[in-house]
C-alpha positions in Angstrom: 106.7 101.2 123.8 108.5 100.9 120.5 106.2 100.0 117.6 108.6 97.7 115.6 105.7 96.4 113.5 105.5 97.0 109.7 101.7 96.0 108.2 102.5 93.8 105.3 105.7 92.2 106.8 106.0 88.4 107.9 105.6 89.1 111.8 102.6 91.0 111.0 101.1 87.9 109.0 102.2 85.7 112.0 100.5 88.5 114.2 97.0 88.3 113.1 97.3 84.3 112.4 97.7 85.0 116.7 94.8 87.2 116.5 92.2 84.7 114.1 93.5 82.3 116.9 92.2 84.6 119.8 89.2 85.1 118.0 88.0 81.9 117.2 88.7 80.6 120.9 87.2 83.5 122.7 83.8 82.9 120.7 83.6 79.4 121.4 84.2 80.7 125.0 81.7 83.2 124.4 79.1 80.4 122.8 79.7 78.2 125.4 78.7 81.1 127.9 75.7 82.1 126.4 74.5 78.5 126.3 75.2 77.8 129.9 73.7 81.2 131.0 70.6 80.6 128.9 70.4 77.1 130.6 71.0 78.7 133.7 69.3 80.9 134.5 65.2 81.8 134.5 64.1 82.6 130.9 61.8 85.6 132.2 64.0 87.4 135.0 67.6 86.1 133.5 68.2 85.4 137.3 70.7 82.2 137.7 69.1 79.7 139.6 72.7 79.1 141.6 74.4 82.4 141.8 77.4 80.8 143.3 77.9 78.0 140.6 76.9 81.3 138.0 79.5 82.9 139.5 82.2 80.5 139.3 81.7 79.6 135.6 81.4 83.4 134.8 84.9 83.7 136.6 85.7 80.9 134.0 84.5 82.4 131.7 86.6 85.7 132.4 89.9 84.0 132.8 89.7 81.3 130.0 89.1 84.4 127.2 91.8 86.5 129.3 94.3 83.3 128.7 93.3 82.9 125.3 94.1 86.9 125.3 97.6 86.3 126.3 99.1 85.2 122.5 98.4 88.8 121.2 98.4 90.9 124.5 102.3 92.0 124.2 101.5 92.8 120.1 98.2 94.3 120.6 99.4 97.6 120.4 101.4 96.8 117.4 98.2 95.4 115.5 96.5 99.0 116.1 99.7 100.7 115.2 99.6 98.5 111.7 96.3 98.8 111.0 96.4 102.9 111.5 99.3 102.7 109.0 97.0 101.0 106.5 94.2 103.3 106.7 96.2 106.1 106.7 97.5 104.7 103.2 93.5 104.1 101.9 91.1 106.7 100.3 88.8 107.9 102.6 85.3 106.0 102.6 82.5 105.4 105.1 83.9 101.9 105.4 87.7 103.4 106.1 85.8 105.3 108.9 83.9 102.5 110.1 87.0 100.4 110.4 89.0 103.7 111.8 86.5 104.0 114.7 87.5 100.5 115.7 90.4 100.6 115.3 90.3 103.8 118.1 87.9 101.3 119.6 90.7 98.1 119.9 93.5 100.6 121.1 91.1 102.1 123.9 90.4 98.2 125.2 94.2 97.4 124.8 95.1 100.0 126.8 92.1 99.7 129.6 93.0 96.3 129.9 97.0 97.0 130.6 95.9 99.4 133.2 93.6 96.2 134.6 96.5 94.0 134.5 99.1 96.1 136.2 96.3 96.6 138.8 96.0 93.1 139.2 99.4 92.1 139.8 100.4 94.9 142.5 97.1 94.9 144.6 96.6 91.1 144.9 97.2 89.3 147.9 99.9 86.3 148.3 98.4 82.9 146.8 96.0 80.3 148.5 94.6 83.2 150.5 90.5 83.7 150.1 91.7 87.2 149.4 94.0 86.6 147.0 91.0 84.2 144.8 88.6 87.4 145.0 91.2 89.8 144.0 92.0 87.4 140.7 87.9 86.9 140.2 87.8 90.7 140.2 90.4 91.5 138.0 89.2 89.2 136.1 85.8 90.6 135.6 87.4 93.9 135.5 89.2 92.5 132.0 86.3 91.1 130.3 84.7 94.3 128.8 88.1 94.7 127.2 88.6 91.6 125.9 85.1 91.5 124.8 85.9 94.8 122.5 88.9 92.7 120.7 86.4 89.6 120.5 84.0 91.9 118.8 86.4 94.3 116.7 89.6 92.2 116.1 88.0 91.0 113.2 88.4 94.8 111.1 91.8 94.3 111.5 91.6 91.6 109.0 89.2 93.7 106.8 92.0 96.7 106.7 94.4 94.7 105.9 93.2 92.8 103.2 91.5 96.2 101.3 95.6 97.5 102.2 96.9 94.8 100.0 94.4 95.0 97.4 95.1 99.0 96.8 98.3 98.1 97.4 98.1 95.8 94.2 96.1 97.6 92.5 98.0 100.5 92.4 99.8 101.7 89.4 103.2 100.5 89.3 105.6 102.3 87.4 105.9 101.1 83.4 109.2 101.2 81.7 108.4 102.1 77.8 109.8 99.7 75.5 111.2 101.7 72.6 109.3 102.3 69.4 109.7 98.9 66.6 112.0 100.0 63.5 110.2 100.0 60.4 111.4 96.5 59.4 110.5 95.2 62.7 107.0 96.8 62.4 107.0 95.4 58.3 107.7 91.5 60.0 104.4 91.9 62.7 102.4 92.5 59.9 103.3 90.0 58.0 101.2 86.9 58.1 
C-alpha cells in the first residue's frame, strides 16, 4: 500500500477528525455494552441470565463498533504511518516511548483486523443462509479485539500529534539580522 499521507497536512487533519469520530462512537458502544452486561448478567458469576439474547447483543455490539470502524479502516495504516513520522521527528522521552509502543500497538490491530476481514469475505456462505449469519457473528467477534486496541489507543495519535506541532513551533526558525543602526539613526532612538 502506498502511504500518501503527510502528518501535518489537511487530509491528515480530516483524518483524525474520522478517527475522534470513531472514538467517541465506539465508547458509547462500549458504555452501552458494559451497562447492558452488568444488567445482564449475575453480579457474582458474570454468567448472562439469557445466553442467547447475551449473545445477540454482543454480536451487536461487535458489528456496530466494526461499522463505526469503517470511516478510518482504509486510512488506518496511514494514521500509524503519520504518527511514526512525528515521533521519529521528537526527542526521545519515556512519553515518545509510551506513545511509540502504541503506535506498534495500533499498526499490529490494523493489520490483524485486515487479515479478519479478508477472511470474512472469502469463507462466508451466500446470504440468508443460517451459515452465512454464524460466519458474520464470527467474524465479527474475531474483529473486536482489534477494534478494541484502536478504541483504547487511537487516542495517542492525537497526543503525537499535538506535542509534533508544538516542537514544530517551538523550534528555532531561522532569523535574518537586520543590519547595525548608523550613528545618526542610533543618536534619534535615544533621543527623548
Amino acid at each position: 500500500m502506498t502511504i500518501s499521507l503527510e502528518a501535518g497536512s489537511p487530509a491528515h487533519r480530516l483524518r483524525l477528525r474520522q478517527l475522534a469520530l470513531y472514538l467517541r462512537h465506539s465508547r458509547q458502544i462500549l458504555a452501552a455494552w458494559n451497562l447492558y452486561s452488568s444488567r445482564h448478567s449475575d453480579p457474582v458469576t458474570g454468567r448472562p441470565h439469557d445466553e442467547d439474547t447475551y449473545g445477540r447483543r454482543q454480536q451487536k455490539r461487535d458489528s456496530d463498533t466494526l461499522s463505526a470502524f469503517s470511516r478510518i479502516y482504509y486510512h488506518a495504516d496511514e494514521l500509524v504511518h503519520a504518527a511514526d513520522q512525528q515521533l521519529a521527528q521528537l526527542s526521545g522521552s519515556d512519553r515518545t516511548r509510551h506513545y511509540s509502543w502504541q503506535v506498534r500497538e495500533l499498526d499490529d490491530a490494523a493489520g490483524r483486523l485486515h487479515a479478519v476481514l479478508v477472511a470474512l469475505n472469502q469463507d462466508r456462505p451466500g446470504p440468508g443462509t443460517k451459515e452465512y449469519e454464524e460466519a458474520l457473528a464470527e467474524g465479527y467477534a474475531d474483529a473486536w479485539p482489534y477494534l478494541h486496541q484502536w478504541t483504547s489507543h487511537g487516542q495517542a495519535l492525537f497526543a503525537i500529534n499535538a506535542l509534533a506541532e508544538r516542537s514544530t513551533a517551538a523550534s528555532p526558525t531561522t532569523v535574518v539580522a537586520q543590519p547595525a543602526p548608523t550613528t545618526a539613526t542610533a543618536v534619534r532612538r535615544c533621543r527623548p
